[in-house]
LUMLOSE-992480 format. One line per field, with one value per residue (C-alpha): residue in one letter; x negated, y, z negated. Coordinates in pm, 1 decimal, always signed. Example, Ala and Ser with C-alpha at 12.3 -4.5 7.8 and 13.67 -1.06 7.14 Angstrom:
2
rest (A; S)
u (-1230.0; -1367.0)
v (-450.0; -106.0)
w (-780.0; -714.0)
//
This chain:
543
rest (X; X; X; X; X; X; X; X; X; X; X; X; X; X; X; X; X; X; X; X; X; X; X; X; X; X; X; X; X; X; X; X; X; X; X; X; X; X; X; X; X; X; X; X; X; X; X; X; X; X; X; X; X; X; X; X; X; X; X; X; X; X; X; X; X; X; X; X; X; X; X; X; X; X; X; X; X; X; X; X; X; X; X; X; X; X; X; X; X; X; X; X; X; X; X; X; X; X; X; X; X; X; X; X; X; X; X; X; X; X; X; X; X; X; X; X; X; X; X; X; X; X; X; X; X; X; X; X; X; X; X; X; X; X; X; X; X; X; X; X; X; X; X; X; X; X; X; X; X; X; X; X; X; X; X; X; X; X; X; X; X; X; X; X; X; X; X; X; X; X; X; X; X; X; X; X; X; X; X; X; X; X; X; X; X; X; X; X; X; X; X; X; X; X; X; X; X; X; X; X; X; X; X; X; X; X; X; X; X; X; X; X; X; X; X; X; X; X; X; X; X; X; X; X; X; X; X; X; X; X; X; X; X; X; X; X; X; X; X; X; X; X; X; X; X; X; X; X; X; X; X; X; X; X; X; X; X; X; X; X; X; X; X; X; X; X; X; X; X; X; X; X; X; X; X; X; X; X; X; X; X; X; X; X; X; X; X; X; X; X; X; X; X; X; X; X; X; X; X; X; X; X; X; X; X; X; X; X; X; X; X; X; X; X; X; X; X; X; X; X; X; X; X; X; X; X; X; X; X; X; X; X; X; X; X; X; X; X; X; X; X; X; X; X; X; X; X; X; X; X; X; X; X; X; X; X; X; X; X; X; X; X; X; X; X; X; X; X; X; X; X; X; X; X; X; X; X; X; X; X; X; X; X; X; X; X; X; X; X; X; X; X; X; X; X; X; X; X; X; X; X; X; X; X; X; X; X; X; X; X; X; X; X; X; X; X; X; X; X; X; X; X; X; X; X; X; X; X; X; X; X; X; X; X; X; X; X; X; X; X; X; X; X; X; X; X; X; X; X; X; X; X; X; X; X; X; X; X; X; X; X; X; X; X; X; X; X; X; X; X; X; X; X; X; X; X; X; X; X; X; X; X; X; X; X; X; X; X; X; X; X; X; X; X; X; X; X; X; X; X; X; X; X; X; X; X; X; X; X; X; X; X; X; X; X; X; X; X; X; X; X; X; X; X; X; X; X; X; X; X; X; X; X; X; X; X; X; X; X; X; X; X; X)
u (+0.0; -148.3; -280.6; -54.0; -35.6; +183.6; -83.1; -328.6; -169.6; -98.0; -502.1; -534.6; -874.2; -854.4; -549.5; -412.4; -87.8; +175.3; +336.9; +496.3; +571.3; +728.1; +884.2; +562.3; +426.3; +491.4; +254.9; -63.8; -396.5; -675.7; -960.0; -1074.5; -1255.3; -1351.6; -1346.1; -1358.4; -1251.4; -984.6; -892.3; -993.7; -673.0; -946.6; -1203.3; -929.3; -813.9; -490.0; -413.7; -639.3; -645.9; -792.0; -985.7; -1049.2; -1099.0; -955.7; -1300.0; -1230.7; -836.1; -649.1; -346.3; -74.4; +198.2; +114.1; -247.9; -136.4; +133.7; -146.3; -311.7; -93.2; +34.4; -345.3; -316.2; -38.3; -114.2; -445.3; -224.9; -355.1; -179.1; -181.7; -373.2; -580.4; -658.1; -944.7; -856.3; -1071.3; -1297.4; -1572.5; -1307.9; -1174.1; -781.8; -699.7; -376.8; -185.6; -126.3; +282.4; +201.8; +19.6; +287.1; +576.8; +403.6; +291.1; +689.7; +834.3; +596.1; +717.5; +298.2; +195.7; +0.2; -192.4; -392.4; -768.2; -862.5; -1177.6; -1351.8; -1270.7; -1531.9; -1402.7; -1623.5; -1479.4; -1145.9; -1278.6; -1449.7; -1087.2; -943.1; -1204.1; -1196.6; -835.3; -867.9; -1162.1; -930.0; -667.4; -861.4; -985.8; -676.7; -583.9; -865.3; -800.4; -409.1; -531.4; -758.9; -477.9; -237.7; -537.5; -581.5; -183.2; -176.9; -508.7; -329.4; +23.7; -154.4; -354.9; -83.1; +46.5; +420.3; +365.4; +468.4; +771.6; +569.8; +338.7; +609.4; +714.1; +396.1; +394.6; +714.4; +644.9; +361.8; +474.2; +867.0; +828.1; +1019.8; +826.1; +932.3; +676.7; +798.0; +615.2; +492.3; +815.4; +969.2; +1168.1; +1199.4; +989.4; +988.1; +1108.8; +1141.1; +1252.0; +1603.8; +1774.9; +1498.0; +1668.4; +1724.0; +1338.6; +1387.8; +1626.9; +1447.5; +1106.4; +1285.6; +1264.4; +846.1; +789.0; +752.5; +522.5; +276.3; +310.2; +181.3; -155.6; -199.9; -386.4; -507.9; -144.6; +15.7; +271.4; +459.6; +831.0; +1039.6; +1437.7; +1698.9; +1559.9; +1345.0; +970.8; +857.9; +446.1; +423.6; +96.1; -57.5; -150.1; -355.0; -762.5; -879.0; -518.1; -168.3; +49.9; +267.9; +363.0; +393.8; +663.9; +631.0; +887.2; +653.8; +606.9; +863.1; +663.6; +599.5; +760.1; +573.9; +756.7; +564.6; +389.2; +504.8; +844.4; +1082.4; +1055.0; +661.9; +677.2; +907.1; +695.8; +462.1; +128.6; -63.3; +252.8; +55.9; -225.8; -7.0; +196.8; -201.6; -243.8; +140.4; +24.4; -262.9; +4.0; +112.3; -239.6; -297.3; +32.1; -129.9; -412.7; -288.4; -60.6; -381.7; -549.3; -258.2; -197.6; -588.8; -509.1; -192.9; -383.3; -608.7; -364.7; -209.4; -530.2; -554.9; -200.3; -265.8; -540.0; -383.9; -113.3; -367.0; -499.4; -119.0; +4.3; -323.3; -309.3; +36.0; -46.2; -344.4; -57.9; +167.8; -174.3; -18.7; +325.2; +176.4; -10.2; +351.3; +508.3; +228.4; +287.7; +619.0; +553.5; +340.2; +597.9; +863.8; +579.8; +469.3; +755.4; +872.9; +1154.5; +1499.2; +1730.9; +1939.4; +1553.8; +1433.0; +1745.1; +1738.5; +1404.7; +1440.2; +1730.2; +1523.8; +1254.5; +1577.6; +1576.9; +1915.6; +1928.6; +2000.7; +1740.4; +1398.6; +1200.5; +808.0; +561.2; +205.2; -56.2; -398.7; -540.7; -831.2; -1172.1; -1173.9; -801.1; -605.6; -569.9; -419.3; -206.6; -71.5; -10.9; +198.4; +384.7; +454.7; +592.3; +800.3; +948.1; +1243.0; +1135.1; +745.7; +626.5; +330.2; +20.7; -325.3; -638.0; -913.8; -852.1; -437.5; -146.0; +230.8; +468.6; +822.1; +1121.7; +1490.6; +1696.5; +1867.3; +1521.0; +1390.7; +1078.9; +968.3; +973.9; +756.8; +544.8; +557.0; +481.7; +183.8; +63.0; +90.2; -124.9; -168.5; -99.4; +189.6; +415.7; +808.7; +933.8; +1235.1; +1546.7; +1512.9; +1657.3; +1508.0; +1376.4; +1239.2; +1056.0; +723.9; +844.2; +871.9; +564.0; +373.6; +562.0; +468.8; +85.0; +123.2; +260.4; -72.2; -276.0; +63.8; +126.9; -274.9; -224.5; +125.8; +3.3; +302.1; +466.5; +597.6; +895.9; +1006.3; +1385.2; +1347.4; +1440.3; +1175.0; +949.3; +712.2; +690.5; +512.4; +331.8; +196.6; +40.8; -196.3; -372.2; -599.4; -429.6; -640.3; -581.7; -173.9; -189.1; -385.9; -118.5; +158.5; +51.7; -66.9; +274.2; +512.0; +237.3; +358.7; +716.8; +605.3; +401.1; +768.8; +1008.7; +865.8; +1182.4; +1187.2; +1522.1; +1413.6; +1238.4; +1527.3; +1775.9; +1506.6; +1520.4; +1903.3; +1930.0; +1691.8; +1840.0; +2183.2; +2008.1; +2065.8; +2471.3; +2520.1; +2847.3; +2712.6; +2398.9; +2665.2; +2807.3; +2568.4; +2395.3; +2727.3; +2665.8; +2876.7; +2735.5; +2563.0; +2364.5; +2203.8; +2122.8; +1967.0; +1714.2; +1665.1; +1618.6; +1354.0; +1175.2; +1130.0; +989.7; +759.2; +627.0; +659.6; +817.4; +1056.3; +1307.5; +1527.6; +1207.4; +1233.1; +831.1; +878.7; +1133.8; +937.7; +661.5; +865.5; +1040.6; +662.1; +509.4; +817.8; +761.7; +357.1; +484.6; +691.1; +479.1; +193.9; +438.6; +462.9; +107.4; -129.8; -383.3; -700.5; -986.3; -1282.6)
v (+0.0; +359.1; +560.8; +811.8; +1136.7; +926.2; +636.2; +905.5; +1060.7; +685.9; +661.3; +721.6; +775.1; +1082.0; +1291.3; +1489.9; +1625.8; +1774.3; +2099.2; +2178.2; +2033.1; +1702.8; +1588.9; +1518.2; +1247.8; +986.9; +1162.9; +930.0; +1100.6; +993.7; +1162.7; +1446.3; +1825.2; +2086.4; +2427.1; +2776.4; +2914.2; +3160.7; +3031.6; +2632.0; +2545.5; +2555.7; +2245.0; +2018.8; +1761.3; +1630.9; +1435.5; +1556.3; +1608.6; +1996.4; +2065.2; +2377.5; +2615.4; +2915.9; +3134.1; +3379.1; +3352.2; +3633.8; +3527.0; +3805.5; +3642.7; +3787.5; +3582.8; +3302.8; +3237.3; +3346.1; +3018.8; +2810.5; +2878.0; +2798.0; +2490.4; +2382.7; +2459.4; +2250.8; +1940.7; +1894.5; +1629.8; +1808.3; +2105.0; +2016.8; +2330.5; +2241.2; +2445.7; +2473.2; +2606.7; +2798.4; +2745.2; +3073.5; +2938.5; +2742.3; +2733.2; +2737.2; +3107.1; +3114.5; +3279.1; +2958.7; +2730.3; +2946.5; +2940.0; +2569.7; +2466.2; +2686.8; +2501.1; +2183.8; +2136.7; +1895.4; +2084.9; +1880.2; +2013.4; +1835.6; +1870.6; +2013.5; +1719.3; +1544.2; +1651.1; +1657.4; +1422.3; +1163.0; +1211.0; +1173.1; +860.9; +755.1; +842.2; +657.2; +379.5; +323.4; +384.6; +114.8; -117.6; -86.3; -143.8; -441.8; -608.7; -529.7; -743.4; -1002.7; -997.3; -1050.2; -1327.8; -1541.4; -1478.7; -1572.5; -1878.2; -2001.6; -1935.8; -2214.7; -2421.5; -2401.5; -2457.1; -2740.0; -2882.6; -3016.2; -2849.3; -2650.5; -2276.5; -2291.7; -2393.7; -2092.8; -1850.8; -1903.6; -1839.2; -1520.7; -1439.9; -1502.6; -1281.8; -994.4; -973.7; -912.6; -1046.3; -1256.6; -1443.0; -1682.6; -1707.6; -1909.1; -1732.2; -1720.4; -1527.2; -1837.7; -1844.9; -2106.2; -2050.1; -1786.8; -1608.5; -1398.1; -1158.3; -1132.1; -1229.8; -1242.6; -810.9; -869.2; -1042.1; -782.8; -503.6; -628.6; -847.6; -506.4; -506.5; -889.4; -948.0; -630.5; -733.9; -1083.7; -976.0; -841.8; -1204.6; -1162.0; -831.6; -695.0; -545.8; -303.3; -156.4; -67.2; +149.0; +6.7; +251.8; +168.7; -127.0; -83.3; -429.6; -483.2; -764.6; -926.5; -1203.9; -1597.9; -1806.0; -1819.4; -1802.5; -1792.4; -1631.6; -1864.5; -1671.8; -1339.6; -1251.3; -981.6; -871.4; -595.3; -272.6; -223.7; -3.4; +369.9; +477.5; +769.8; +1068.1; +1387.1; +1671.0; +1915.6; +2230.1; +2331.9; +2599.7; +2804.2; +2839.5; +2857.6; +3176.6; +3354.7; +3628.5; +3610.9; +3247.8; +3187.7; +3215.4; +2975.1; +2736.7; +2712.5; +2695.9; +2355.0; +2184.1; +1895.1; +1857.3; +1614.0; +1375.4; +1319.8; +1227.7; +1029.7; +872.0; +739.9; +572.1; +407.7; +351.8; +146.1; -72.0; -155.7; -229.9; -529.7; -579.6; -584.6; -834.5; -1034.6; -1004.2; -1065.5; -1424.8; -1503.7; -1433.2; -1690.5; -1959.0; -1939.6; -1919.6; -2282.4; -2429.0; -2288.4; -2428.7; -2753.9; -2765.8; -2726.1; -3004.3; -3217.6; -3175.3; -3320.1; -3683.2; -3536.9; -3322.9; -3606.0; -3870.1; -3538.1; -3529.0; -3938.2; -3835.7; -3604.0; -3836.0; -4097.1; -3819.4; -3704.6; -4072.0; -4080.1; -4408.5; -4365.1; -4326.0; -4022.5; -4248.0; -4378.2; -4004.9; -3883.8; -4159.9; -4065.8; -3701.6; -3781.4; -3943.9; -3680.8; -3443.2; -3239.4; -3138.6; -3390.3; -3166.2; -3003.1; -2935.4; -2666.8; -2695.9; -2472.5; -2442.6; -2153.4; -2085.5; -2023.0; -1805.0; -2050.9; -2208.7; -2170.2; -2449.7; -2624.3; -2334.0; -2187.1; -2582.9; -2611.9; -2285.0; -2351.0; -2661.7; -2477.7; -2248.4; -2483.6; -2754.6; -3078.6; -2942.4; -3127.8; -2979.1; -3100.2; -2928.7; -3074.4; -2812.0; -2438.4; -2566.0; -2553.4; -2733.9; -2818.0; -2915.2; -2658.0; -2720.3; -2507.7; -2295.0; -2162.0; -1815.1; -1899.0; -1543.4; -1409.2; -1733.2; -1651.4; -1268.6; -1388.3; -1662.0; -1567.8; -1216.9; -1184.0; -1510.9; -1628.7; -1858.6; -2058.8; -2150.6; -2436.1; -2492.6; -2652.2; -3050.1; -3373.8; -3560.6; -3834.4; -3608.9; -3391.6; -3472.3; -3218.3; -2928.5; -2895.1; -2990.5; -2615.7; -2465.9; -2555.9; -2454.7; -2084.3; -2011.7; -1868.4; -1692.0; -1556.2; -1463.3; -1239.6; -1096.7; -1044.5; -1179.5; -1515.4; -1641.7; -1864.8; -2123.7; -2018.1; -1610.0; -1474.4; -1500.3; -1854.3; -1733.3; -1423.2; -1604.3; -1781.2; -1474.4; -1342.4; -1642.6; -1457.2; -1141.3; -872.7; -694.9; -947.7; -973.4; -544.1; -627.5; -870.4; -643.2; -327.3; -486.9; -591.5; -266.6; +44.7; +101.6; +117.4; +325.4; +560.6; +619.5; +586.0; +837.9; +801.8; +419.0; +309.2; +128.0; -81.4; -76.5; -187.4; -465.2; -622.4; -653.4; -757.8; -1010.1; -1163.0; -1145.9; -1414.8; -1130.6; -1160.3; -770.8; -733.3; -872.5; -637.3; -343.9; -368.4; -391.2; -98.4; +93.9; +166.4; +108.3; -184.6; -11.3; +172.4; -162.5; -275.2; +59.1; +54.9; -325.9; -238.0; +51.2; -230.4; -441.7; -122.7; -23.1; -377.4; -489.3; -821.4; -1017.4; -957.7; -1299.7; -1496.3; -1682.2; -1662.7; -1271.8; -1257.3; -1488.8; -1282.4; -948.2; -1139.9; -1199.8; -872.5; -759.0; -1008.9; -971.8; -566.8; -625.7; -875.9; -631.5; -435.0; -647.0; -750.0; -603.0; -389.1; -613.0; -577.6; -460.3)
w (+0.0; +68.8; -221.5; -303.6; -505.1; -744.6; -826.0; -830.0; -1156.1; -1314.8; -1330.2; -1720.5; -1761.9; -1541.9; -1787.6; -1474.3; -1488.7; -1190.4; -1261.1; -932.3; -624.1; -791.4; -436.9; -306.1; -558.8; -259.8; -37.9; +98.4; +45.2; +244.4; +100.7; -204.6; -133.3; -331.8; -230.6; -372.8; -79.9; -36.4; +309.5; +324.9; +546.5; +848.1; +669.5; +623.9; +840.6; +699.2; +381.7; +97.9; -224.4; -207.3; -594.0; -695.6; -1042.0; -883.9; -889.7; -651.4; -645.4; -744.4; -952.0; -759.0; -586.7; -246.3; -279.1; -453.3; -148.1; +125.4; -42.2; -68.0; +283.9; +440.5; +193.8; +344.8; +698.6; +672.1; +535.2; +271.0; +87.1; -246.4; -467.9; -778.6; -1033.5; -1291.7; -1599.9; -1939.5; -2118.5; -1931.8; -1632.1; -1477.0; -1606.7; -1893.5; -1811.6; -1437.9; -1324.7; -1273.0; -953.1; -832.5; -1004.1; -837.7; -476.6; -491.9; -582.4; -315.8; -52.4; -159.6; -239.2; -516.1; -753.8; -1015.8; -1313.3; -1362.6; -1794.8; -1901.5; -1991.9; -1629.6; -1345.1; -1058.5; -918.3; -1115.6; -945.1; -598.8; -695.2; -814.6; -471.7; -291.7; -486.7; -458.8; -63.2; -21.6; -266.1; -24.9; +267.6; +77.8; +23.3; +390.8; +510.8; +283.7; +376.9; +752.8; +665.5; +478.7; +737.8; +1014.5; +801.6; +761.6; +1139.7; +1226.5; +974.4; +1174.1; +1475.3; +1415.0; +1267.2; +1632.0; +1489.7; +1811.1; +1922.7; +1631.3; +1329.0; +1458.8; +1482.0; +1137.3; +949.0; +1158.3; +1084.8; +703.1; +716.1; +881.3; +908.7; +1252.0; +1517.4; +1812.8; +2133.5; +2343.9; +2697.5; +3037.8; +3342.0; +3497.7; +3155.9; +3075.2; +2655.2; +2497.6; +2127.8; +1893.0; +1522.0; +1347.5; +1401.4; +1734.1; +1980.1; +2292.3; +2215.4; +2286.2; +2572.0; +2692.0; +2670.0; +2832.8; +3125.0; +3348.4; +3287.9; +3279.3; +3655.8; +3702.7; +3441.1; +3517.9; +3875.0; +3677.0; +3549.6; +3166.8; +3269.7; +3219.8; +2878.3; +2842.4; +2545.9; +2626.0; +2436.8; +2468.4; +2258.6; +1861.3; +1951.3; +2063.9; +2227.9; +2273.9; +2616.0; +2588.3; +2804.2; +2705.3; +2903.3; +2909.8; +3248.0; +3441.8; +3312.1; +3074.5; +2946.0; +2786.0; +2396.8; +2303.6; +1957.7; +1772.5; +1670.8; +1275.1; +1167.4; +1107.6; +829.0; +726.6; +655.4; +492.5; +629.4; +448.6; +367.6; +391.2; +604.2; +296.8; +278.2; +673.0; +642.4; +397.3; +601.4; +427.8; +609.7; +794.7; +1148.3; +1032.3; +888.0; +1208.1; +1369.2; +1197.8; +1138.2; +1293.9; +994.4; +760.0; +1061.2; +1118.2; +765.5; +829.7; +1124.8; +973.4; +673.3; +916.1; +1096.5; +815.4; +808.7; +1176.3; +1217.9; +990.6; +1221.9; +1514.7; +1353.0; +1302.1; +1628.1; +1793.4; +1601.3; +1701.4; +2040.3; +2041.3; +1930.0; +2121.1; +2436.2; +2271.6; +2235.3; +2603.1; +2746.4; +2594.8; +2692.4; +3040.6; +3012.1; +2845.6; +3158.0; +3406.6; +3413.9; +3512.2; +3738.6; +3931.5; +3969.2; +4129.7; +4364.5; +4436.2; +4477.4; +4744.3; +4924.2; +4945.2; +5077.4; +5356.0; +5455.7; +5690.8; +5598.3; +5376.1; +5472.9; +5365.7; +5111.1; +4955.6; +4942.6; +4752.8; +4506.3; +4429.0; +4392.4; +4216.7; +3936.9; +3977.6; +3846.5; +4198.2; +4307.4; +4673.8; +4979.5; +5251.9; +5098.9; +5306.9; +5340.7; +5196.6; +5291.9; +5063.4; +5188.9; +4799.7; +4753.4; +4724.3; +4383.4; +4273.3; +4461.7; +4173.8; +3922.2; +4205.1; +4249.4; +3863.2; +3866.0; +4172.5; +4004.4; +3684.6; +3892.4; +4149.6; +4084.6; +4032.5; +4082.1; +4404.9; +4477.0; +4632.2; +4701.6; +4961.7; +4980.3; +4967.5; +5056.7; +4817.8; +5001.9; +4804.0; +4909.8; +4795.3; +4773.4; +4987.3; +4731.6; +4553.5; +4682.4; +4761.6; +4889.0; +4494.2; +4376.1; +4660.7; +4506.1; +4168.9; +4223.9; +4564.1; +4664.9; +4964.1; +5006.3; +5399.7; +5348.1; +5604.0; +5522.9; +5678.2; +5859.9; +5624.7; +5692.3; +5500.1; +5234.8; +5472.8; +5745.9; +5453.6; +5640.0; +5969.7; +5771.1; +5583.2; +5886.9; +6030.2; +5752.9; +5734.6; +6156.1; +6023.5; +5831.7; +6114.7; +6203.3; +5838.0; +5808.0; +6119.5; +6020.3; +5636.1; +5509.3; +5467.9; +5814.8; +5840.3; +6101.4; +6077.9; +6086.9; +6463.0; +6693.8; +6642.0; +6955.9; +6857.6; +6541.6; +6779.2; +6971.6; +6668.7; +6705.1; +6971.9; +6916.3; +6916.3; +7178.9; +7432.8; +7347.0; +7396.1; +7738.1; +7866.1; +7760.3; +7923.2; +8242.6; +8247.0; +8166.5; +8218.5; +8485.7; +8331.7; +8050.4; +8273.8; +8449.5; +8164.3; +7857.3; +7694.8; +7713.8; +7843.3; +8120.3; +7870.4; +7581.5; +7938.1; +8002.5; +7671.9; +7633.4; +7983.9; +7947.1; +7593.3; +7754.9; +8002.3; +8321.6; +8288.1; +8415.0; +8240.9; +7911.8; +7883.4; +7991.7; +7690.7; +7452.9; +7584.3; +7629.5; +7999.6; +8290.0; +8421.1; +8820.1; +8520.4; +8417.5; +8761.1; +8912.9; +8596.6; +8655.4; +9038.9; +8895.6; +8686.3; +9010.3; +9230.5; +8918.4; +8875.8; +9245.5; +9112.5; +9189.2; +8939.8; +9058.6; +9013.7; +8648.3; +8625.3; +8650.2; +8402.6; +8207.4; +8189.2; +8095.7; +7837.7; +7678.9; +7732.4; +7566.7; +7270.8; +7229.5; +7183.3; +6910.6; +6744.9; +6765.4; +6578.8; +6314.9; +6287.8; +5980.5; +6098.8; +6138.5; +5854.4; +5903.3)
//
């Protein structure tokens, strides 16, 4: 507990006594100064116990609330007055008492025969005993935790301790934010409030934290995992703990120091700030050890989960053999718990070195987990309802990735072969290609460089675009093309009268000199049309 001006006055040995300012006696103080000076607002630095005989102090009210006010305005947590014989006072000047209580300012008298250096060995004392029991606090609660975890009780035996030890309330969720254990009061308000940050920091792997501050609930997100994300920890903030400021609207109104205690306000929220300070080191202490071990348990979870890792991958390789019929392959999804229906193919080129993780979190993320790796290559098969796009977001952003087309249980080898083909495609597009978005050989076009796909294209319509600036000789080309040369058809879509079509289709074949009725021609439009747009498309090309 902080030292406060309170314990301060229950030392016996030290005889001091308050006289003014009794609302204060729960105010911290962080340190003890002496001073003569008529003005020591300016050496302070928030939540001291300010000693002085009153040498130089006149005792009129004007000075005594000029004091007082700099007193105040340094925040200083309280005012000691030695009094005695030889002493300039042997008694408190009313003036001081009277300005001290209007400020709301402690104001403590120190006995002749008690130095004052004997009361700022008491303060500092009492601080380092504080800071001592802090430390040992932190190393019990480090200790309960080891025991809880090496226990084998597992993430809820952990949570408990913790939640024994601090009161606060913590939630351990996977990768994918999914809940895995839980203590104290209303966790899923936790959950609640950091669901919009999850998938951001998750996307930082364990070099992503946030705080996030939801209504009257402050939520620290912290990462698990040792060399590749686990999970996240969300832990409820500490409560603060309430400081009441120095000083008072009174003292603040009075003229005399008014200005210089408005100069240095913030003087008591720093003293605030760092008792609260001593505290939360310990906190983050112990924070810090309960983040480890739940690193330890989430790892040697996922070690645990090798063995089921490697009959999902035997699973897969009986599905992709080609040899099983669609009523075998459902029957065996249906005992690996996978919902039967299509299953689309998924192919990840993984950075060197990190197959294997990326293959162990796709298996976390995706139904029934069949995933497979060979080299630098994560596929895995994915049933039709999962949106594979925002696992690909999570786990593989950047990664080139194909998407196979929608096939049956017992044909399961077809699409992952597309979606290993899509690679190169999804390298060159830099994004994920599918085999069922609109325009497959437009994919395929991408294969090419793209220099040589923008040579083909504008040996093929320059002489269109030098003609047609506004390009809807080009824009008439396209639709009339897709609407397989049907006149009527391509009319329509373009809102034209249908004579407009086939002039610019006549101007194509007198730009091009070809023959428009020759399905080669056509053919070759159609491309140079395609190779354009997939151009479009295309990433610029790294250096």
């Amino acid at each position: 507990m902080p030292f406060t001006v309170e314990d301060l006055l229950a030392v016996p040995e030290l005889h001091l006594a308050l006289v003014a300012g009794a609302d204060g006696r729960r105010r911290v103080i962080e340190a003890a100064h002496v001073s003569e000076l008529l003005a020591p607002g300016e050496w302070l630095q928030g939540g001291e116990l300010l000693m002085t005989t009153g040498l130089v102090l006149p005792v009129d009210r004007a000075s005594c609330r000029a004091f007082v006010g700099d007193v105040v305005g340094g925040g200083a947590a309280a005012l000691a007055l030695g009094l005695g014989h030889g002493q300039p006072h042997r008694r408190p000047p009313a003036t001081l008492v009277e300005a001290a209580e209007d400020a709301g300012l402690p104001l403590l008298t120190v006995p002749d025969q008690v130095p004052f250096i004997a009361v700022t060995k008491a303060v500092f004392a009492a601080r380092a005993a504080e800071e001592r029991r802090t430390l040992e606090h932190t190393a019990d609660v480090q200790r309960r935790l080891t025991v809880a975890a090496a226990s084998g009780a597992g993430l809820d035996a952990v949570l408990k301790v913790w939640l024994d030890a601090t009161g606060r309330t913590a939630v351990v969720t996977d990768a994918l934010g999914r809940q895995l254990a839980a203590a104290g009061a209303d966790p899923g308000r936790l959950l609640d409030a950091s669901r919009t940050i999850l998938e951001e920091v998750s996307a930082r792997g364990l070099r992503g934290s946030a705080v996030v501050d939801a209504a009257d609930l402050t939520v620290g997100v912290q990462p698990i995992g040792a060399r590749r994300l686990r999970g996240h920890l969300l832990l409820a903030a500490s409560p603060p703990t309430p400081h009441k400021p120095t000083g008072s609207a009174k003292a603040a109104d009075k003229p005399a120091g008014s200005a210089r205690a408005g100069d240095r306000s913030a003087g008591s929220a720093r003293a605030g700030e760092r008792s609260a300070g001593s505290a939360r080191a310990g906190e983050r202490l112990i924070d810090a050890a309960l983040l480890s071990l739940l690193t330890m348990e989430l790892e040697r979870r996922h070690l645990a989960r090798e063995p089921h890792r490697r009959a999902r991958t035997a699973a897969m390789g009986r599905l992709t053999s080609g040899g099983m019929s669609d009523e075998d392959a459902e029957r065996l999804l249906t005992a690996l718990d996978v919902s039967t229906g299509n299953l689309r193919g998924l192919a990840v080129q993984a950075s060197p070195g990190e197959a294997e993780e990326l293959a162990a979190d796709l298996s976390l993320a995706l139904p029934g987990g069949l995933v497979r790796f060979s080299g630098d290559i994560v596929e895995a098969l994915v049933v039709d309802d999962v949106d594979v796009s925002a696992v690909l977001a999570r786990f593989a952003s950047g990664r080139p990735a194909g998407i196979g087309s929608p096939f049956g249980p017992g044909t399961a080898a077809i699409t992952l072969r597309q979606a290993r083909s899509l690679l190169a495609a999804s390298a060159r597009l830099g994004r994920p290609a599918e085999a069922a978005e609109h325009g497959v050989g437009r994919l395929l076009l991408t294969l090419g460089p793209p220099d040589l796909l923008a040579a083909f294209a504008d040996a093929m319509l320059a002489p269109i675009d030098a003609a047609d600036p506004r390009g809807e000789i080009l824009a008439t080309l396209r639709v009339w093309l897709d609407a397989n040369g049907v006149w009527d058809t391509a009319a329509e879509r373009l809102g034209v009268h249908r004579h407009t079509v086939r002039n610019r289709i006549d101007r194509v074949e007198r730009l091009t000199g070809k023959a428009i009725a020759s399905a080669a021609t056509r053919h070759e439009l159609w491309l140079a049309l395609e190779a354009r747009e997939a151009l479009a498309h295309t990433a610029p090309r790294r250096r």
